[in-house]
Every structure is written in structure tokens, then in C-alpha cells.
N, C-alpha and C positions, 0 to 999 in steps of 0.2 A: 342148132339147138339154142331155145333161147333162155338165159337163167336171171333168173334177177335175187340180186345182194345186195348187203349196202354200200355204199359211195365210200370208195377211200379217197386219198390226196392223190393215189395214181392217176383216180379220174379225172381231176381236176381240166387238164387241158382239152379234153374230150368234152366235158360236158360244157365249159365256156365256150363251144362248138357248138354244140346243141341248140344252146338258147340264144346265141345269135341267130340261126337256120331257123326257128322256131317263130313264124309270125305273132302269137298270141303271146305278150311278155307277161313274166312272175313279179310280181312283187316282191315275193317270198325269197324267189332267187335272184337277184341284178347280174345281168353277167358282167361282171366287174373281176377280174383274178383274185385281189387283194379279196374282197368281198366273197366269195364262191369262197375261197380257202379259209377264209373263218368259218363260215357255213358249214364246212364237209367235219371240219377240224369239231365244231359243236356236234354235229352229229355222231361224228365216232364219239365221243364220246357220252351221248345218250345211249348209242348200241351196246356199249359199256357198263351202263348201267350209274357211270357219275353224273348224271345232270339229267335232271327228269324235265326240264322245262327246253330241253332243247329239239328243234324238228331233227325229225329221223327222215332221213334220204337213202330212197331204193334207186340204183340204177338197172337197167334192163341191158345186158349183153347178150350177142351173139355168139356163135362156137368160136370165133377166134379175139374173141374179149373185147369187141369195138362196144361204145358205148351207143344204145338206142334211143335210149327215152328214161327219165328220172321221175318219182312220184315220192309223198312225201306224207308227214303224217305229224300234227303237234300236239304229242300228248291232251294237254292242256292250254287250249286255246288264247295269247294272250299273253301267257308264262308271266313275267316281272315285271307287265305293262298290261293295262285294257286294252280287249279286243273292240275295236271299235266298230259302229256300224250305226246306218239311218234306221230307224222305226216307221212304217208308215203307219199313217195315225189320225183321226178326225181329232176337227174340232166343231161344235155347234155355235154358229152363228144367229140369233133371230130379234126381230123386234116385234114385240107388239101390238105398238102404232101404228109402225109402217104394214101388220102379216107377211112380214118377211122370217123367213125359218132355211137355212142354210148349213149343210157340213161342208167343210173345207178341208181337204184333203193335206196333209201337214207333216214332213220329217222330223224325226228328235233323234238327236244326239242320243246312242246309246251304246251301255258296255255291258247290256245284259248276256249275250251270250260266251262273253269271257269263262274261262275254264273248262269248255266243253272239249273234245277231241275234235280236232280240223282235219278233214282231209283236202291236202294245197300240193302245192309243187309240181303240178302233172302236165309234163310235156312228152312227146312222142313224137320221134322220124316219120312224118305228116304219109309215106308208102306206107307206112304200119298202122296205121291209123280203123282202117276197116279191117285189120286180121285180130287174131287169137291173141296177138301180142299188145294189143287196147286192154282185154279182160284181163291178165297175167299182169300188168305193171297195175293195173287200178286193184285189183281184188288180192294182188296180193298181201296187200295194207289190211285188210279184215282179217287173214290167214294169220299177220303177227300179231296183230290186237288179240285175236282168239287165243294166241300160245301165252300172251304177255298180259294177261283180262286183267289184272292187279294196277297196269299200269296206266288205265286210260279209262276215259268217262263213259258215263252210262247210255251215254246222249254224242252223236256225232252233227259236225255242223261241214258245210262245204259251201266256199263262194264262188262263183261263176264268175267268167269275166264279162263286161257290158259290153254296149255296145258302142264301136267306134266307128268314123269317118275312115276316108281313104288313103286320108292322113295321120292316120292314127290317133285323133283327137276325139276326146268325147264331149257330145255338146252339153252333157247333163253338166260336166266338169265347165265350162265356161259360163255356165248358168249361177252357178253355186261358188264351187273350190277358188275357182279363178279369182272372183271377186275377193280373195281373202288372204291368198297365198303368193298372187301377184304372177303364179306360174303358169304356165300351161300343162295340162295333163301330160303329156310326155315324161317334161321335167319334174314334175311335183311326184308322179309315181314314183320314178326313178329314186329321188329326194329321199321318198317314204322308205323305199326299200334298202337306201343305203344308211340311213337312221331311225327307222322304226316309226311305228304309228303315234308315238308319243306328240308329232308335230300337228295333228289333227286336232285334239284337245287347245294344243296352245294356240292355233289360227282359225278353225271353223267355230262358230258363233253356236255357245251352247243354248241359243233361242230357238223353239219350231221353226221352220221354214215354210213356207205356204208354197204349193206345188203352183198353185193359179197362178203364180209371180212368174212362173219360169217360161220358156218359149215353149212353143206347141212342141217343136223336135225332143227337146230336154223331157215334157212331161211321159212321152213317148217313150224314151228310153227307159223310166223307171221301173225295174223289176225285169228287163229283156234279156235275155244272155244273147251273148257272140253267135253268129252262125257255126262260125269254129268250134266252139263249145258245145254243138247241140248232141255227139253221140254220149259226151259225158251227163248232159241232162237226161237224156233218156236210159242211162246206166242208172244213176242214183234214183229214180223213177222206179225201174223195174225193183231194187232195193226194197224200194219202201219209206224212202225219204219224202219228204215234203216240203212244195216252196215255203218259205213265211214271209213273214212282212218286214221281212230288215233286208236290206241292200247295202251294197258297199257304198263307201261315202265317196268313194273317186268317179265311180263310171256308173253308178247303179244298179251293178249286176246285182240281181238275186243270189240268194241265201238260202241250202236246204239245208232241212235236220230232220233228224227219228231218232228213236230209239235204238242200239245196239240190239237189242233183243228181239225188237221186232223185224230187223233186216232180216231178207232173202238169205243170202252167200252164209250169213250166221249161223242160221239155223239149219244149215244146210249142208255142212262143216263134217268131216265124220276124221274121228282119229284110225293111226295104224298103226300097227306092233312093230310091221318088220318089210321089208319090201324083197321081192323074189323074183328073179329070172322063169318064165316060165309060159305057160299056153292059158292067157286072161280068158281064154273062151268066148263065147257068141255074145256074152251084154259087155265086150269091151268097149269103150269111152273114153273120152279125153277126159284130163283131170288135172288140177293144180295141183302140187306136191308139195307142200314145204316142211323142210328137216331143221333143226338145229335152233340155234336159243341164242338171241342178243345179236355181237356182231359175228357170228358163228351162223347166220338165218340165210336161208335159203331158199329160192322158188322155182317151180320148171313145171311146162306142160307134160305128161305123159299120155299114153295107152296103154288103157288097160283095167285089171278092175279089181273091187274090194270084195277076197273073200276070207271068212270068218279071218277078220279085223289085222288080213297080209293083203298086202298092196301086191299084185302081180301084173309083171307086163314081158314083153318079149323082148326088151333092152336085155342084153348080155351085159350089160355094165351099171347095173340097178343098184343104186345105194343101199344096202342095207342097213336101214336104220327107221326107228318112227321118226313119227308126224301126223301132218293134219293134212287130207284130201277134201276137195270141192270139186265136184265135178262141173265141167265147165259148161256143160248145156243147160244147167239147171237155173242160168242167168240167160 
């Protein structure tokens, strides 16, 4: 059975596991010990309820508590610093004399979408990847936003990772970052993620950048996400999220956002009174379960189904308690 809670410091060596094993690397999280342990350490204490600017980390267990996969969620996009990110952007070029008339495709520096809610952090044991257990660690992040609606924006934003070489390099980043920060994308990520996005502001060049300038590979890359990434694009897709025109300023992966309100899994949400041992009958169904409030949160697949507002399933060991059900076909 798989349950996902949030990340204590037990997890700690398990999850610096993870993200080693994990080809797609986080920003978000470095696997670094020292690093992961201030992370978890900030997060408990967002579950807590003392630090609203701190990412909240779910880990995903098995029945015998090995750690699968982590996903993550930041209030407020940004928290104590700008979230940074490119704009794509025209500019009109023309002359007159010459009947020359020309848009130029153009990045700007931007922190507009600072303070939205991010959904980050999402890695998964690459076998689980096409099970139930992809929609459970991603959706479970909508299931606490919905219990915790007070505490997070109206508007969700989620970055994609770009696209890299076989060396894990990206050419957008040798095009652009390289030029500035003297690193290579490896290191400079790393960099970012052991000191924050603040080093973007102080080395990339708050002038547009003209896309025409970069190499045909680089223009290619802007806006692409990772192959690795593509079941999580076609997740926030079915959502109701939408690409826009910001990409991240290291590797140029695209940028989705929508509304809370108008998401799928949202409105899709039904609360329960009480949960019961028993015969769910013939429209039984999987379903996302989650119980409890803060670092007390809970998530788990079930069977079974909602009637008048009792969760019933044929688990002999059925938490009795509310919460909030999504049934899982409905994504």
C-alpha cells in the first residue's frame, strides 16, 4: 500500500537516494545531506504551520516505509526572493527607406510570476512512473491545497525541465547563462540550488536578449520540456493548465499556470464525513483519500465509493475519519 506524508529528517538518507537514482535533477532539491536537511527541516516546519514561505515536501512510501518518490509545493512562488524567469517577447524592428518591417523574437528578464503557488519537487522511482503511483504523489498536492485553500494562490505556476544533451548540458544554457556566470549548466544549477535564484539577477544581463543571436540547437530548445517530463506535461494539460511564455532562464523549459478554480482534480474534490468498512457495491472506484490537517496530512489510494457523504470500502482497517476524495479516473 502506498501513502504519501510529509518528509521528516527520518527521510533524509532515503531521499538523498532518490535523487541521486533520479536522472532529471531539482533545483529545488540538491542532493546535498547538509542541503536536503535544511530543506526537510524548512518544511516541517511549514507543515507546522511557522513559516508560510517555506516548500512543503510530500514523500511517497510503500507498506514497509521505504521512500518512493517526493513532490513538493511553494506556497508562494519566490517567498523572500523573486521568482525569476525569461518572457518571450517581440520587438518591432523597421525602416522606411529601406521597407524593411521585422519582429524579433526577444527574452526579458522577469519576476512576474513571483508569489503564485509552484508546483516543484517531483521526482518518482522511474518503475512507478506509469502506475497510480505518478497520480497519487502529483495530485496529492491539489487534495492539501484544497484542505489548506487559505494558504496558497489563486493561480498555480509549474516549471518543466528543458532540454538536455547526453551530457547533461543544455545548449540554451551555453548560449546565454554560460556567457555570464563563466559555469557550465551542471555547475551553475547546482550553484542556483545551493544558493538560491538570487545569483541570476546579479550575473544575467537585465537587457532583452535577442533569440536570432543564439545557435539554431539553443533557439530549438526554447519552450521544450525534457522527454522525461512529458507524462507530467500531459498531467497539468489534462488539469487545465496552460504553457505561457516564460521559461526558465537555465535550460528554457516552459512554464504552466491556470487557475485553481478552473483545474480538473479541483473541482472534482468531494468531501467525507466518515469512512466505513463495508460492501462499496457495483460503482466501486479508486480514489485518493486524504485525512488530517498540516504535518498530521495524509494520502492513500482506495476502493471503493462515496455514499451519502461515508466513504466505504472493503479495507477491514478503514480510518475512520473525514476528508477529502478525488476519484482517480476522473484525471
Amino acid at each position: 500500500m502506498w501513502q504519501v506524508r510529509p518528509l521528516s529528517a527520518a527521510d533524509l538518507g532515503a531521499l538523498e537516494a532518490l535523487l541521486h537514482a533520479n536522472p532529471l535533477r531539482l533545483s529545488t532539491l540538491p542532493a546535498v545531506r547538509d542541503q536536503l536537511a535544511e530543506r526537510i527541516a524548512g518544511a516541517e516546519q511549514g507543515f507546522a504551520g511557522l513559516d508560510s514561505d517555506a516548500t512543503l515536501l510530500f514523500g511517497l512510501h510503500d507498506g514497509d516505509g521505504n521512500l518512493l518518490g517526493v513532490s513538493g509545493i511553494q506556497p508562494f512562488a519566490g517567498g523572500d526572493e523573486p521568482f525569476y524567469s525569461y518572457r518571450i517577447d517581440e520587438l518591432v524592428h523597421a525602416s522606411r527607406h529601406l521597407s524593411i518591417h521585422q519582429r524579433q523574437s526577444v527574452l526579458y528578464l522577469s519576476h512576474e510570476l513571483t508569489g503564485l503557488t509552484s508546483l516543484c519537487s517531483f521526482s518518482l522511482t522511474p518503475a512507478l512512473r506509469e502506475t497510480a503511483a505518478f497520480d497519487l504523489l502529483s495530485r496529492c498536492r491539489l487534495l492539501y491545497i484544497a484542505a489548506h485553500r487559505h494558504a496558497f494562490a489563486d493561480e498555480l505556476v509549474c516549471e518543466i525541465q528543458g532540454v538536455w544533451d547526453d551530457d547533461g548540458q543544455s545548449e540554451f544554457w551555453k548560449n546565454v547563462g554560460e556567457l555570464f556566470f563563466g559555469l557550465d549548466f551542471i555547475t551553475a544549477d547546482h550553484q542556483c540550488a545551493l544558493h538560491g535564484k538570487t545569483v541570476i539577477a546579479e550575473l544575467l544581463p537585465p537587457y532583452p536578449i535577442y533569440t536570432t543571436l543564439l545557435s539554431d540547437k539553443a533557439q530549438a530548445a526554447i519552450a521544450q520540456s525534457h522527454p522525461g517530463a512529458q507524462r507530467t506535461v500531459d498531467w497539468l494539460e489534462r488539469e487545465g493548465l496552460e504553457k505561457t511564455r516564460f521559461v526558465d532562464p537555465f535550460d528554457a523549459g516552459p512554464t504552466y499556470r491556470g487557475l485553481l478554480e478552473k483545474m480538473h482534480s479541483m473541482n472534482t474534490i468531494q468531501p467525507f464525513s466518515a469512512q466505513r468498512s463495508g460492501d462499496p457495491g457495483a460503482d466501486a472506484t479508486t480514489w485518493l483519500l486524504a485525512t488530517g490537517e498540516g504535518s498530521e496530512f495524509s494520502c492513500v489510494l482506495a476502493e471503493g465509493s462515496l455514499q451519502d457523504s461515508v466513504f466505504i470500502s472493503r479495507d477491514p482497517g478503514a480510518e475512520d475519519a473525514p476528508g477529502l476524495a478525488l476519484p482517480l479516473e476522473s484525471n
